[in-house]
C-alpha positions in Angstrom: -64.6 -34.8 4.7 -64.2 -37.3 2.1 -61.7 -40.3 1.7 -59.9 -38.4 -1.3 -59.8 -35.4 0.9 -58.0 -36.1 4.0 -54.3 -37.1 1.8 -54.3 -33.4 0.4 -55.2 -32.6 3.8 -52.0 -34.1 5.3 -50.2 -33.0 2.7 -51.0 -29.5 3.3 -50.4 -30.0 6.8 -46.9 -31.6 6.3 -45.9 -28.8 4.1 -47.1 -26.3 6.4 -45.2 -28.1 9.1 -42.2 -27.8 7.0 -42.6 -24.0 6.5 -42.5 -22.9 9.9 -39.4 -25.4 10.7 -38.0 -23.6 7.3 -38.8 -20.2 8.6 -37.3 -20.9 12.1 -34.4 -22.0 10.4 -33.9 -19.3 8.0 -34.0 -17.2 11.1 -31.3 -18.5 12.9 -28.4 -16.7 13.4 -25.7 -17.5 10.3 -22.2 -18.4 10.9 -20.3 -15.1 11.1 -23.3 -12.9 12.2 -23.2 -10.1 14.7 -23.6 -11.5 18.4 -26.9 -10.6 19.5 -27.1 -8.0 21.9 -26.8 -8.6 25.4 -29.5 -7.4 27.6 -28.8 -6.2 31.0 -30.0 -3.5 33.5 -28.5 0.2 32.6 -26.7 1.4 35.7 -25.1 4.3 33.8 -27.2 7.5 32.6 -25.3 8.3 28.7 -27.1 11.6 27.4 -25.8 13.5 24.1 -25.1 16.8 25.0 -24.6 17.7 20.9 -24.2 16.6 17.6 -23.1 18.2 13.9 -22.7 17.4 10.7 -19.4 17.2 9.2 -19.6 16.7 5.3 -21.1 13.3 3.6 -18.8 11.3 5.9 -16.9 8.6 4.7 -18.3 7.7 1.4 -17.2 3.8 0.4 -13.5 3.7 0.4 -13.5 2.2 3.8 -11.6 5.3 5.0 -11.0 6.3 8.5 -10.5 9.6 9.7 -11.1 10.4 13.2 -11.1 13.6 14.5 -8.3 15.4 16.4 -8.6 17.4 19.3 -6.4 20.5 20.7 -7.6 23.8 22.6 -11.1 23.4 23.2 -11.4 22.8 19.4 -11.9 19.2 17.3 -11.3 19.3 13.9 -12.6 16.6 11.3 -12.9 15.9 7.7 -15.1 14.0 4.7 -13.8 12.3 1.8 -15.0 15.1 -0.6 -12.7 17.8 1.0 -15.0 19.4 4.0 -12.8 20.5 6.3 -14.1 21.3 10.3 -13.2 23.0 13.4 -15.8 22.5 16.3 -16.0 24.3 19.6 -15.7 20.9 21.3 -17.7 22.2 24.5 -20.7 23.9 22.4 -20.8 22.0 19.4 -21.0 25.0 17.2 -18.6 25.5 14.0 -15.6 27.8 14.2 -14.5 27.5 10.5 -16.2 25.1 8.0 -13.9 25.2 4.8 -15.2 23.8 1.4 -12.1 22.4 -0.5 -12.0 20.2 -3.8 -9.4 17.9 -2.1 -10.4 14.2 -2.2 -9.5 13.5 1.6 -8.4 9.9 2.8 -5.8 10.9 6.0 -5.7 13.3 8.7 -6.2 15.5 10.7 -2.9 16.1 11.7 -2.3 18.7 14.2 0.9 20.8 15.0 0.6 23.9 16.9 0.3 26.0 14.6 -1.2 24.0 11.4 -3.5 21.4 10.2 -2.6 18.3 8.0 -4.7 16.5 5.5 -3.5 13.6 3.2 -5.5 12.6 -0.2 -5.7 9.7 -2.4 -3.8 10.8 -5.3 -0.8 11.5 -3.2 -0.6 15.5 -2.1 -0.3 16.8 1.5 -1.9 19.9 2.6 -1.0 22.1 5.2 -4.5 24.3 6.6 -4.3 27.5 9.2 -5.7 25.9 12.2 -7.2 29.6 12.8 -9.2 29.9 9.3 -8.5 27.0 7.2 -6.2 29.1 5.1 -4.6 26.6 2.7 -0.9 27.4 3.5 1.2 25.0 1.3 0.2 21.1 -0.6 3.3 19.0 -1.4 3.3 16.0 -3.7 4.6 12.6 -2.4 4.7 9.2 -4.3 1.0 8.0 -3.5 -2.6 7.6 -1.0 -1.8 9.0 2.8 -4.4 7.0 4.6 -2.5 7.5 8.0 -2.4 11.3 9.8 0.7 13.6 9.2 2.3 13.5 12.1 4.3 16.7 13.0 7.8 17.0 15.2 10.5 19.2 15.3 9.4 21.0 12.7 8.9 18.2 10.3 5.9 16.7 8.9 5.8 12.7 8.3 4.0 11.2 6.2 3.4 7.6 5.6 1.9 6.7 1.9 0.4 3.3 0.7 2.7 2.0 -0.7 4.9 1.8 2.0 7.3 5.1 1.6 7.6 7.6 5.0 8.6 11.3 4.2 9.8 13.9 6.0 8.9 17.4 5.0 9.3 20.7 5.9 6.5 22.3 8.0 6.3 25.7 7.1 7.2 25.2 3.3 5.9 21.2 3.0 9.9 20.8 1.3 10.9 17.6 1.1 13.7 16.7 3.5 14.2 13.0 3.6 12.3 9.8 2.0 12.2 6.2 3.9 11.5 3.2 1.7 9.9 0.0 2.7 8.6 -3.0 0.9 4.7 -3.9 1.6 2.7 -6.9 0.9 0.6 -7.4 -2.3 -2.5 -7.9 0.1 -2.9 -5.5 2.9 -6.0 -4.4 5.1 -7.6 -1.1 4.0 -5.7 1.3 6.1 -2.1 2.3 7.7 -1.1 2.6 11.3 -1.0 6.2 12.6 2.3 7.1 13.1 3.9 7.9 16.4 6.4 11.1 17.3 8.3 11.7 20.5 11.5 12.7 21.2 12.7 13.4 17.9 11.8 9.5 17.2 8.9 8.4 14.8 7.5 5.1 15.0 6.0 3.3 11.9 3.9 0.4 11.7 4.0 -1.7 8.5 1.9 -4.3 6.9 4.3 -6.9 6.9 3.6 -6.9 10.5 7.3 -5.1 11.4 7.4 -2.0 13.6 10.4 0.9 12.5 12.2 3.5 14.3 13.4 6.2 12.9 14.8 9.4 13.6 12.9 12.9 12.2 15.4 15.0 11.7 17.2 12.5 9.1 14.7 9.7 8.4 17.2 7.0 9.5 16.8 4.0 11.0 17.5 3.1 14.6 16.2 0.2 14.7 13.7 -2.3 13.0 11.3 -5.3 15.0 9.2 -8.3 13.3 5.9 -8.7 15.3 4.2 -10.7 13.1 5.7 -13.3 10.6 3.6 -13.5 7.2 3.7 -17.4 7.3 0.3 -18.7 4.9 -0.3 -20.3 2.0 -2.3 -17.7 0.9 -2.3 -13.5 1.0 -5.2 -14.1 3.2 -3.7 -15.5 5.7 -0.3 -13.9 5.3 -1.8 -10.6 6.6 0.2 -9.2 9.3 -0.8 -5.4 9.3 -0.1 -3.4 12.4 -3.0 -2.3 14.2 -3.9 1.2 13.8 -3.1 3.0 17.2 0.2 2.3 18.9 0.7 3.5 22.3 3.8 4.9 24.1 4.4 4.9 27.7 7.4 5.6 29.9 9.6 3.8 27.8 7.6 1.1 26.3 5.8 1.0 23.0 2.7 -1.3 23.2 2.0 -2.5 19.6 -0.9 -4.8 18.1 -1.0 -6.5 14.9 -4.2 -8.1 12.8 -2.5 -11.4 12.5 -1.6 -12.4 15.5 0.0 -10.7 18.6 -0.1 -7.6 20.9 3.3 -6.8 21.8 5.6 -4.5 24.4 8.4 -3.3 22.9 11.6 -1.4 24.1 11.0 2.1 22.6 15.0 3.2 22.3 16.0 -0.7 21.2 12.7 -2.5 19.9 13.6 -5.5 22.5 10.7 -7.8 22.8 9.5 -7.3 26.6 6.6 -9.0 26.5 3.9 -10.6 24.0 0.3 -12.2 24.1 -1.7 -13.5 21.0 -4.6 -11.6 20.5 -5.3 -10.5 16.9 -6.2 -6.7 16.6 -5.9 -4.4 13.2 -7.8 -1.8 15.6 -4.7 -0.9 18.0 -4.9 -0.6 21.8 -5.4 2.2 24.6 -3.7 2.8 28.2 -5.0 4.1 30.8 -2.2 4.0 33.5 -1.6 0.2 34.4 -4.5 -0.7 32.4 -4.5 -1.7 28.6 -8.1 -2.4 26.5 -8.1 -4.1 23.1 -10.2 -5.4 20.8 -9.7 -8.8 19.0 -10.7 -9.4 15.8 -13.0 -11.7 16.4 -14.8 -9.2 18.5 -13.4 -10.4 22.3 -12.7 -7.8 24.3 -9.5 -7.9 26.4 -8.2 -6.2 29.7 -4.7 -6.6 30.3 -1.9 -5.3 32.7 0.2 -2.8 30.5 3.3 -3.8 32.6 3.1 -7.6 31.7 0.3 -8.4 29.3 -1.5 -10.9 31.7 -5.1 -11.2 31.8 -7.7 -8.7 34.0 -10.9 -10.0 32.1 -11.9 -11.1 29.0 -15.6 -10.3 27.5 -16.8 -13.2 24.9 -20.5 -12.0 24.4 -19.4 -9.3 20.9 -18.7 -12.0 18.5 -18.4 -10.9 14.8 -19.9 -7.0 16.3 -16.8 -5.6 14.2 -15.5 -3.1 17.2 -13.4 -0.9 17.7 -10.8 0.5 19.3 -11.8 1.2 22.9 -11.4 4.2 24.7 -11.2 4.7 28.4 -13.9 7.4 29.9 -13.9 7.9 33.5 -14.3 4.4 35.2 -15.8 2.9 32.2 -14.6 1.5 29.0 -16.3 2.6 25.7 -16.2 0.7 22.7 -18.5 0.9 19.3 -19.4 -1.6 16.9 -20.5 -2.3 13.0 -24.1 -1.4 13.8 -23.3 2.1 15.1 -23.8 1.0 18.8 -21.9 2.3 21.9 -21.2 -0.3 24.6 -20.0 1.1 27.8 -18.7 -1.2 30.4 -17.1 -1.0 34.1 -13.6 -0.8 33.4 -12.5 -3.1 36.7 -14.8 -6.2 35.9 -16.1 -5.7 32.1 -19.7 -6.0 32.8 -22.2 -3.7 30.6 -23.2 -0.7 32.3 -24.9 1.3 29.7 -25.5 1.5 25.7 -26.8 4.0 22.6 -26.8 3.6 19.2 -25.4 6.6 17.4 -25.9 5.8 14.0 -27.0 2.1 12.1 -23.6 2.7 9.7 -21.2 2.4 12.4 -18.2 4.4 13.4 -15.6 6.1 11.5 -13.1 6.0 14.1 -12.3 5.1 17.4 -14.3 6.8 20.0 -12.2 9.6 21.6 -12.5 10.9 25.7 -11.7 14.5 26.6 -12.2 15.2 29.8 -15.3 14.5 31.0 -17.2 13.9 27.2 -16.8 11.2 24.6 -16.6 12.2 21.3 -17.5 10.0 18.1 -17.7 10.3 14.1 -20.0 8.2 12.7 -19.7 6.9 9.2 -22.0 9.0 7.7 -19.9 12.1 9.1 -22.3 12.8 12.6 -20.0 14.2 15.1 -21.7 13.5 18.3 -20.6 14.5 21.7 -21.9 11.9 25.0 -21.1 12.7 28.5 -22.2 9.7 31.4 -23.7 11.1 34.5 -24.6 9.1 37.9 -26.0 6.0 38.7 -29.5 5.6 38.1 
């Protein structure tokens, strides 16, 4: 090698140097990236026992609508008006109904009928037998949240903030509640909550309401969240999607900044912990699962809100809402995978990946199977057998 040579030499190996340290670099995770996925030895045999296609899914409105279940059947929705019923055991189609309705809330189940909101404002009311279109009602703008039916009224909560009561055999309007919302909100309303003649509405100002069916009146109102910020950003306060009643307490989340227990008849504060969750929380007797936004995953005691465990290793995963199968806890995330974990200590037992997408609702247990939507509109069914 000669003298002039061995600098371009160097150089090249210098540069080269730099490249790989560049490449390792470029490689590493980002702030704000998924968790990588923990590895661990599978304990728990998850086999899909069926799958089926409802629609083109979810389309890019960031809409979620799960499916609902009732007598052995699940019905489900797209957002270009595809309307389902599914033998939940077999997997096979009862009805399939093609409608030109631009779906965005629901379904919506009564006994008799099936609900469906849309994005310019109408509410439709579906034979749960056929899919005969029995009555659509306008209200005053986009249902994102699920009809809820009592008493022989339909609610309905819109975007912007307005609750309606309507008749359910005619869709008449009987009654209209007003509330104020933010100028920022998260993509999505809290499903509303009927018992007793009593429906419970979650706002995005981070407030909780009571109010009675029949007449649409208030009994009684309760701040979560405050909307302290200096910016809409951080003023978000929205309650998380599924609230939970038990006995007499209503167990309520919200994105900003708290999970609360609440006196259902009063809306007295029993209890409160701060954990941030827009996804809602599930009960399984004493036992309450949430997911933070940040992607921890919480156990608490329903009774008192203190701590059974706490899983740190889903960072940023985007979960969410759990759902309780069995002994196990089930929660999906942004990537389409299904985590399942042992419900007394929160260690991974088993996991599939449905779909890369990710989930268009919450997964939901019946029985003995676990039922998901993905976002592309799969409706997969998962039963867990023994030990391996």
């Amino acid at each position: 090698m000669t003298r002039a040579a061995l600098p371009l030499t160097i150089l090249l190996a210098s540069l080269l140097l730099h490249g790989c340290t560049w490449i390792r670099s470029w490689g590493d995770p980002e702030p704000g990236d998924p968790a990588p996925l923990v590895e661990f030895e599978s304990s728990l045999e998850v086999r899909k026992v069926w799958s089926t296609s409802i629609g083109d899914g979810m389309g890019k409105q960031g809409l979620s609508m799960g499916p609902a279940f009732s007598s052995g059947l699940l019905y489900a929705a797209d957002h270009e008006g595809v309307l389902v019923a599914v033998d939940a055991e077999s997997g096979r189609k009862a009805w399939q109904l093609k409608t030109k309705q631009a779906f965005s809330g629901g379904p919506g189940l009564d006994s008799d009928r099936l609900y469906m909101g849309t994005i310019d404002g109408r509410v439709i009311a579906y034979d749960r037998n056929g899919g005969a279109e029995l009555w659509n009602s306008q209200v005053s703008s986009e249902v994102l949240a699920p009809p809820a039916a009592g008493d022989g009224i339909v609610v309905v909560r819109c975007i912007d903030g307005r609750v309606f009561g309507l008749d359910a055999v005619s869709g008449r309007r009987l009654w209209i509640h007003d509330h104020n919302v933010p100028l920022l909100t998260l993509r999505g309303n809290a499903d509303l909550l009927v018992r007793g003649g009593v429906v419970f509405v979650g706002y995005d100002d981070g407030s909780v309401t009571s109010l009675r069916v029949a007449d649409g009146s208030v009994i009684w109102s309760q701040t979560i969240a405050s909307q302290e910020g200096r910016t809409e950003l951080e003023r978000l306060a929205d309650i998380g999607q599924g609230m939970v009643l038990v006995a007499s307490d209503l167990i309520v989340s919200s994105y900003k900044s708290r999970v609360v227990s609440l006196a259902a008849d009063s809306g007295r504060l029993l209890w409160f912990k701060d954990i941030s969750s827009a996804t809602g929380v599930q009960v399984d007797r004493t036992n309450l699962v949430i997911s933070e936004r940040n992607g921890d995953l919480w156990m608490l005691d329903r009774r008192n809100g203190s701590t059974v465990w706490k899983l740190e290793q889903m960072t940023n995963r985007g979960l969410t809402r759990p759902a309780f199968y069995g002994n196990y806890v089930v929660v999906g995330d942004k990537e389409g995978y299904l985590h399942w974990l042992d419900q007394d200590i929160g260690s991974f037992v088993a996991r599939v990946r449905a779909d890369r997408k990710g989930f268009a609702a919450a997964p939901m247990s019946v029985g003995t199977t676990l039922f998901v939507l993905t976002h592309k509109g799969e409706l997969i069914a998962y039963r867990a057998g023994a030990a391996i």
